[in-house]
C-alpha positions as CSV (number, residue, x, y, z in Angstrom):
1,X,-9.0,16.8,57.7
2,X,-12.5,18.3,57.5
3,X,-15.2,16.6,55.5
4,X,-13.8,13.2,56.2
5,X,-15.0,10.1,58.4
6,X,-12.6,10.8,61.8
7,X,-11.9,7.6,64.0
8,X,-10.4,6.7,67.3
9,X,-10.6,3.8,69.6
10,X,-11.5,3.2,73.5
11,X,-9.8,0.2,75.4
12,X,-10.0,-0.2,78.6
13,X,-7.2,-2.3,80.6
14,X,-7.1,-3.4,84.2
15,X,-3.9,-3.4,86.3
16,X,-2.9,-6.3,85.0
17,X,-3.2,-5.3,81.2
18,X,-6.2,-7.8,80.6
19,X,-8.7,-5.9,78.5
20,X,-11.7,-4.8,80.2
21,X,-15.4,-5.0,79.1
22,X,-16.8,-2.0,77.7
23,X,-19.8,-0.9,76.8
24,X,-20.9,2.0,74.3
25,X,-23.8,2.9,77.0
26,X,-21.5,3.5,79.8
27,X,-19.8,6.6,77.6
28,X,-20.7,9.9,76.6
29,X,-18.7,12.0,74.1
30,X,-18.8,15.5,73.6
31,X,-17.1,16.5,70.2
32,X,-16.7,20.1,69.7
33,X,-15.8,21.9,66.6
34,X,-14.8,25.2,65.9
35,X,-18.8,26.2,65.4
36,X,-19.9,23.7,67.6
37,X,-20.9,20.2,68.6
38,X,-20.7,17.2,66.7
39,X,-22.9,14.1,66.9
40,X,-20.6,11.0,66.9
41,X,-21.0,7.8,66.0
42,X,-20.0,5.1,68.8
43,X,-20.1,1.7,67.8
44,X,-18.6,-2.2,69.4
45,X,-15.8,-3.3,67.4
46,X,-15.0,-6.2,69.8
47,X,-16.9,-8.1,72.2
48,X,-13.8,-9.9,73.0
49,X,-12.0,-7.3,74.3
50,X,-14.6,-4.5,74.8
51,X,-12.9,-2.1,72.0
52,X,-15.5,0.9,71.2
53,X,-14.8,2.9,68.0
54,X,-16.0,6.5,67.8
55,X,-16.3,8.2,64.4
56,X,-17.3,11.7,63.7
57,X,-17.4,14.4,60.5
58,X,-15.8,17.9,61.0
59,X,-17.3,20.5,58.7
60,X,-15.1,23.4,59.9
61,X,-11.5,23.5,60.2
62,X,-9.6,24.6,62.8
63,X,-9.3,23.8,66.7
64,X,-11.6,21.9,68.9
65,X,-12.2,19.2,71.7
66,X,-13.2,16.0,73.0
67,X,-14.5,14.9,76.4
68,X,-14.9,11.8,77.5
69,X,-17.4,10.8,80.3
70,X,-17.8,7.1,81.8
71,X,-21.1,6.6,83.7
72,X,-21.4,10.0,83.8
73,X,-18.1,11.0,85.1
74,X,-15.0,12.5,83.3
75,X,-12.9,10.3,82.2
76,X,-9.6,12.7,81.5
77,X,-9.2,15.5,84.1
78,X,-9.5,18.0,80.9
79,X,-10.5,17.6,77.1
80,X,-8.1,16.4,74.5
81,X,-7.4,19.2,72.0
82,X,-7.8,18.2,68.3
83,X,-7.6,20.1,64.8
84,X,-9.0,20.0,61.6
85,X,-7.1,21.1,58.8
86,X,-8.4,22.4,55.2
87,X,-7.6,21.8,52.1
88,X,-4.2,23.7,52.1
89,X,-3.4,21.7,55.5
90,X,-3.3,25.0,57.6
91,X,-5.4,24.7,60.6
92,X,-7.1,27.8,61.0
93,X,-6.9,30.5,64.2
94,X,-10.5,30.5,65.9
95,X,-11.5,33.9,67.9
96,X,-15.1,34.5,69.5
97,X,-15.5,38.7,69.7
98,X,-18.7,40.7,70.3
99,X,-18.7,43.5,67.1
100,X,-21.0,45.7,66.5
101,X,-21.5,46.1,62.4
102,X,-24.0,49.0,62.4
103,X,-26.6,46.1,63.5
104,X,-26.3,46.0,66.9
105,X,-23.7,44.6,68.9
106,X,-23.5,40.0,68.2
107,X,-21.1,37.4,68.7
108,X,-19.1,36.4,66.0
109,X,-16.6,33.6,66.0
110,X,-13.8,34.7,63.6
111,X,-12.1,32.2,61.4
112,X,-8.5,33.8,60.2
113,X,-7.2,30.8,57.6
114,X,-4.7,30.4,55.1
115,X,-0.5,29.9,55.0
116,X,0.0,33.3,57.0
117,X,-1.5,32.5,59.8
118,X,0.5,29.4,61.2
119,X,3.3,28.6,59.5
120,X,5.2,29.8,55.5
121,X,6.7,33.0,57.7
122,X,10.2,31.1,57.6
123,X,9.9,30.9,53.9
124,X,11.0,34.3,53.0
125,X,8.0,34.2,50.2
126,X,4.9,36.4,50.4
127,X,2.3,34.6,52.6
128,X,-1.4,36.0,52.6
129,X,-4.0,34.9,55.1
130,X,-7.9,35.2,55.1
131,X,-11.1,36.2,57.6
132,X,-14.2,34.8,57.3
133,X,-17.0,36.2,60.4
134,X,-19.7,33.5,61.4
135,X,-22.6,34.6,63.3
136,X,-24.9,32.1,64.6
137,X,-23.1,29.3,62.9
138,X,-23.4,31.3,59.6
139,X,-20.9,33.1,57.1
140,X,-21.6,36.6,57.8
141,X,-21.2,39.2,55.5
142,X,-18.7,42.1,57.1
143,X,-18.2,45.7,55.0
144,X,-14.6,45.7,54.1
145,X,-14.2,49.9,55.2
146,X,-15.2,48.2,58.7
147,X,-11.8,45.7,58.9
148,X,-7.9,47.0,59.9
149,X,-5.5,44.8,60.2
150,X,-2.5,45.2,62.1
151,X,0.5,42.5,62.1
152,X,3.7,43.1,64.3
153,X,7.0,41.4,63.2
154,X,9.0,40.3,66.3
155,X,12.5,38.0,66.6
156,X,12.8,36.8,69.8
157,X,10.6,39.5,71.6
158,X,12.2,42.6,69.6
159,X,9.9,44.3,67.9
160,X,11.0,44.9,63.9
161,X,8.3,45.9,62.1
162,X,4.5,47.1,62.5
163,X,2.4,47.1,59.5
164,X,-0.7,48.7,59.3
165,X,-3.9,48.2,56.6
């Protein structure tokens, strides 16, 4: 959920299951949102058992990361995924595209959000979906004569339908 106080929890075990010592100096995390990274808050919940709680706000739904390092080394061979929904609980689809909108060509991250993008097709109701365009971590504004959008229907590969705007 985005706007809202995330937590998880580090413990550390040795082989024999005995909790191991931590401490929040040894780690470094790098939370990534969909328009960037996030400063997290690490904090000691248990000197007893070493327990460290990380806490973070996301600002932006849709898909992102976090990597884990201990003493400067990855902990996890790759990042865990995470999302952030929105209000409607649809995560939204991230896409990062160079376009050129009469101002020179610049890197946008596109956000397309809303019901029709992941999920209400098995419905058999209208869905509708939206694009927003941010350019340096800012809603861009985007001529409407300069979008198309094209969406295929499939069923199991087959193509059904293209529809064209």
């Amino acid at each position: 959920m985005i706007n809202k106080k995330l937590r998880f929890q580090i413990k550390a075990l040795d082989p024999e299951d005995k909790p191991v010592q931590l401490s929040k100096d040894d780690l470094e995390f790098e939370i990534r949102s969909p328009l960037g990274y996030l400063s997290p808050e690490i904090s000691e919940i248990s000197e007893i058992d070493g327990n460290i709680e990380v806490s973070y706000i996301s600002t932006n739904p849709g898909e992102g990361t976090i990597g884990i390092k201990y003493k400067g080394s990855h902990l996890l061979p790759q990042r865990i995924k995470t999302e952030y929904w929105d209000v409607s609980g649809i995560v939204p689809f991230w896409l990062a595209l160079n376009l050129d909108f009469g101002d020179g060509e610049k890197e946008y991250k596109i956000s397309l959000f809303g019901p029709g993008v992941r999920g209400s097709w098995f419905t058999g109701k209208e869905v509708n979906f939206g694009i927003k365009f941010f350019h340096n971590g800012e809603l861009h504004s985007v001529p409407i004569e300069t979008i198309g959008v094209i969406i295929k229907l499939e069923n199991k590969g087959e193509p059904l339908a293209t529809i064209c705007s």
